[in-house]
KOLMAR-382504 format. One record per atom (N, C-alpha, C): atom name; x, y, z. Coordinates in steps of 0.1 Angstrom, whole numbers, plus 5000, padded with zeros to 4 digits. Example, Ala and Ser with C-alpha at 12.3 -4.5 7.8 and 13.67 -1.06 7.14 Angstrom:
<recs>
atom, xx, yy, zz
N, 5132, 4943, 5078
CA, 5123, 4955, 5078
C, 5132, 4967, 5078
N, 5128, 4978, 5071
CA, 5137, 4989, 5071
C, 5129, 5000, 5079
</recs>
This chain:
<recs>
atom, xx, yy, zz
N, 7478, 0551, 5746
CA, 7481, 0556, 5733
C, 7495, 0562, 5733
N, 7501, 0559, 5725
CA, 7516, 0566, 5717
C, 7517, 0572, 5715
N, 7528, 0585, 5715
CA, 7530, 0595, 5709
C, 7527, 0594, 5696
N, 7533, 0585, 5689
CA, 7536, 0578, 5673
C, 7525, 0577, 5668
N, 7515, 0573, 5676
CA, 7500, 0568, 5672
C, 7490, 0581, 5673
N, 7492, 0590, 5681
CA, 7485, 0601, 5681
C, 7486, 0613, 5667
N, 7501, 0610, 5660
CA, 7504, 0619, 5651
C, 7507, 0608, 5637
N, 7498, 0599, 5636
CA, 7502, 0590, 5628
C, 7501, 0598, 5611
N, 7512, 0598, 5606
CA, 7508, 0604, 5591
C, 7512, 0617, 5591
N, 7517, 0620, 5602
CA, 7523, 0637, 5604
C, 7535, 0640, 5608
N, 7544, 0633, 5595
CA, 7558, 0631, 5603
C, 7568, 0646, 5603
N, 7559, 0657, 5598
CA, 7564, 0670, 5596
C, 7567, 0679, 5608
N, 7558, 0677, 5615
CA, 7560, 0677, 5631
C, 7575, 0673, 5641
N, 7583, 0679, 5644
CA, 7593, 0675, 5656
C, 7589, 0668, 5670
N, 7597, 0662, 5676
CA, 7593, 0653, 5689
C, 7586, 0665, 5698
N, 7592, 0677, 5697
CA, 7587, 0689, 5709
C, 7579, 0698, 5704
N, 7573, 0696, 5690
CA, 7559, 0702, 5684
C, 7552, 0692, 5688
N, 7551, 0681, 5687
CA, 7538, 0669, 5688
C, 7535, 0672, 5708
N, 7546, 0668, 5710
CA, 7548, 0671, 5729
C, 7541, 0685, 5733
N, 7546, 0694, 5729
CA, 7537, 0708, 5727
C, 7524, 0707, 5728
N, 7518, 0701, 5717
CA, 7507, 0702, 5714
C, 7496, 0689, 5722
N, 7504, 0680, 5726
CA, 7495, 0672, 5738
C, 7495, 0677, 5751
N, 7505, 0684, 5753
CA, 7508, 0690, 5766
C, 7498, 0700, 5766
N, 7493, 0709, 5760
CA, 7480, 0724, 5759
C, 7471, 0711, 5757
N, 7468, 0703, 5751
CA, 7453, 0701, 5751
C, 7454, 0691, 5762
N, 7460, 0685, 5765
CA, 7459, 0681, 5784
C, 7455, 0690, 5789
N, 7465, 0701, 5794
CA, 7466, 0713, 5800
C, 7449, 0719, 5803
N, 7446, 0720, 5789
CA, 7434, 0729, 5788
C, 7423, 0719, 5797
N, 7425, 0706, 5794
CA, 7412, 0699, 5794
C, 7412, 0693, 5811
N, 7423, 0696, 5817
CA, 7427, 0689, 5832
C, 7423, 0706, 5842
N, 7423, 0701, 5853
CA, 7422, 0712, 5861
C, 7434, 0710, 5876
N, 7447, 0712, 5873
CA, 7450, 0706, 5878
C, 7454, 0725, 5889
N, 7449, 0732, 5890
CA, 7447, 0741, 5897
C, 7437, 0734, 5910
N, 7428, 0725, 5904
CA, 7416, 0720, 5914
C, 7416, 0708, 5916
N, 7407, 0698, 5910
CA, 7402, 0688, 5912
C, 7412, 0679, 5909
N, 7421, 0681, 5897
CA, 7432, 0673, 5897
C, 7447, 0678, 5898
N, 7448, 0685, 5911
CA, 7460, 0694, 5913
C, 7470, 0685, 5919
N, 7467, 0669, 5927
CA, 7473, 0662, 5929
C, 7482, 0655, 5917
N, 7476, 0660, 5904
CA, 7486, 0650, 5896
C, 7493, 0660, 5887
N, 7495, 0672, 5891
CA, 7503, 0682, 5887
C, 7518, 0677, 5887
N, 7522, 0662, 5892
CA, 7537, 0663, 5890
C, 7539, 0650, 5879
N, 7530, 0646, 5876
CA, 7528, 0636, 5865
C, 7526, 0646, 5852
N, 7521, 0656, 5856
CA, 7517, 0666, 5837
C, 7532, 0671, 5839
N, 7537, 0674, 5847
CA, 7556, 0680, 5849
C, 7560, 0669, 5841
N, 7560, 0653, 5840
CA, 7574, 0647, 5836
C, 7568, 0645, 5820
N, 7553, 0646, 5820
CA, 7554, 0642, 5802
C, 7553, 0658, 5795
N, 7557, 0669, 5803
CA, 7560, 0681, 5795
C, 7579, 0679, 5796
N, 7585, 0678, 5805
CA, 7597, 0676, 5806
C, 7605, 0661, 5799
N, 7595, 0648, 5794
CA, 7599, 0642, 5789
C, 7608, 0643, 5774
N, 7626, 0635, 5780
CA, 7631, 0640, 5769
C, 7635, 0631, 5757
N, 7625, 0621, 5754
CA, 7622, 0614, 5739
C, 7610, 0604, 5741
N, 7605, 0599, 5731
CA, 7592, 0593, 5727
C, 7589, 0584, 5740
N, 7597, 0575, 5742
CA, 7600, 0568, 5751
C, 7593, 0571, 5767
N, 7602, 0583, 5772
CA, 7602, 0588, 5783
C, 7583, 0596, 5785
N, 7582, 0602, 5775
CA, 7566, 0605, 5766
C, 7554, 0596, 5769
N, 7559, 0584, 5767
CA, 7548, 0575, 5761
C, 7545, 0569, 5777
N, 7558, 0569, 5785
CA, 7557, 0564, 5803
C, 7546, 0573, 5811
N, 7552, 0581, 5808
CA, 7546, 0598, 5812
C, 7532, 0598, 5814
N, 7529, 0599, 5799
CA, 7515, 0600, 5793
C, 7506, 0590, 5801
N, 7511, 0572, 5800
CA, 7508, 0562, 5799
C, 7502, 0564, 5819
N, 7507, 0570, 5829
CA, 7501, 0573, 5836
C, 7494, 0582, 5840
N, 7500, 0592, 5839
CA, 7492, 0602, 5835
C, 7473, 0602, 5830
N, 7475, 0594, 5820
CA, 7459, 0595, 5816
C, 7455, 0578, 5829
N, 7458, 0571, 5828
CA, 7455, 0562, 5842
C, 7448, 0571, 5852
N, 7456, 0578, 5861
CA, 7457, 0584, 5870
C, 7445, 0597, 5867
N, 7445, 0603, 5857
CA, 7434, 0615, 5855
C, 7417, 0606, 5850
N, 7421, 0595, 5848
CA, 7409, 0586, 5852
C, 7403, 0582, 5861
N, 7411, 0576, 5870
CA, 7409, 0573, 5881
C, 7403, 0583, 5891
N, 7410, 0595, 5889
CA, 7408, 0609, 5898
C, 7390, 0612, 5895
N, 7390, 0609, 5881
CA, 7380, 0616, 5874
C, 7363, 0607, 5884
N, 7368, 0591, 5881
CA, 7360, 0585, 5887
C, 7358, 0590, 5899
N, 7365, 0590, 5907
CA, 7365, 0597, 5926
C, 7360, 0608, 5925
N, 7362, 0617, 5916
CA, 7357, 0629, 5920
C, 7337, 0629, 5915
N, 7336, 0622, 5904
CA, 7324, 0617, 5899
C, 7315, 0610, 5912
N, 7320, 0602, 5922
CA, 7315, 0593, 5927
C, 7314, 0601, 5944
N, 7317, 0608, 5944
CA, 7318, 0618, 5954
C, 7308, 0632, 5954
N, 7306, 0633, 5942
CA, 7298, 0644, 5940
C, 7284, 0644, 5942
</recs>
């Protein structure tokens, strides 16, 4: 999913309010203190990403990768 597509219809929003606001509800929803502290350098480049572009790469593994994790840790337990 897109930046573009997550805020569709909410063009009142700045690139670093929408970014803001995916970054806490990631944040909140990841544990990257624990289970997924290995992908603490992937949540770094889509908070430091600096346009939609850079965001959407970011993100685009990011959730891959907190899937995958999610699975192993599921399959492990």
């Amino acid at each position: 999913m897109r930046l573009a597509e997550m805020f569709d219809g909410q063009d009142t929003m700045t690139f670093e309010e929408r970014v803001a606001e995916v970054v806490a509800i990631v944040s909140s929803a990841a544990d990257f203190a624990g289970a997924d502290h290995g992908l603490r350098a992937m949540f770094q480049q889509v908070c430091a990403a600096r346009d939609e572009r850079e965001f959407d790469e970011a993100f685009d593994k990011l959730v891959v990768s907190l899937s995958e994790n999610t699975t192993k840790y599921l399959q492990s337990a």
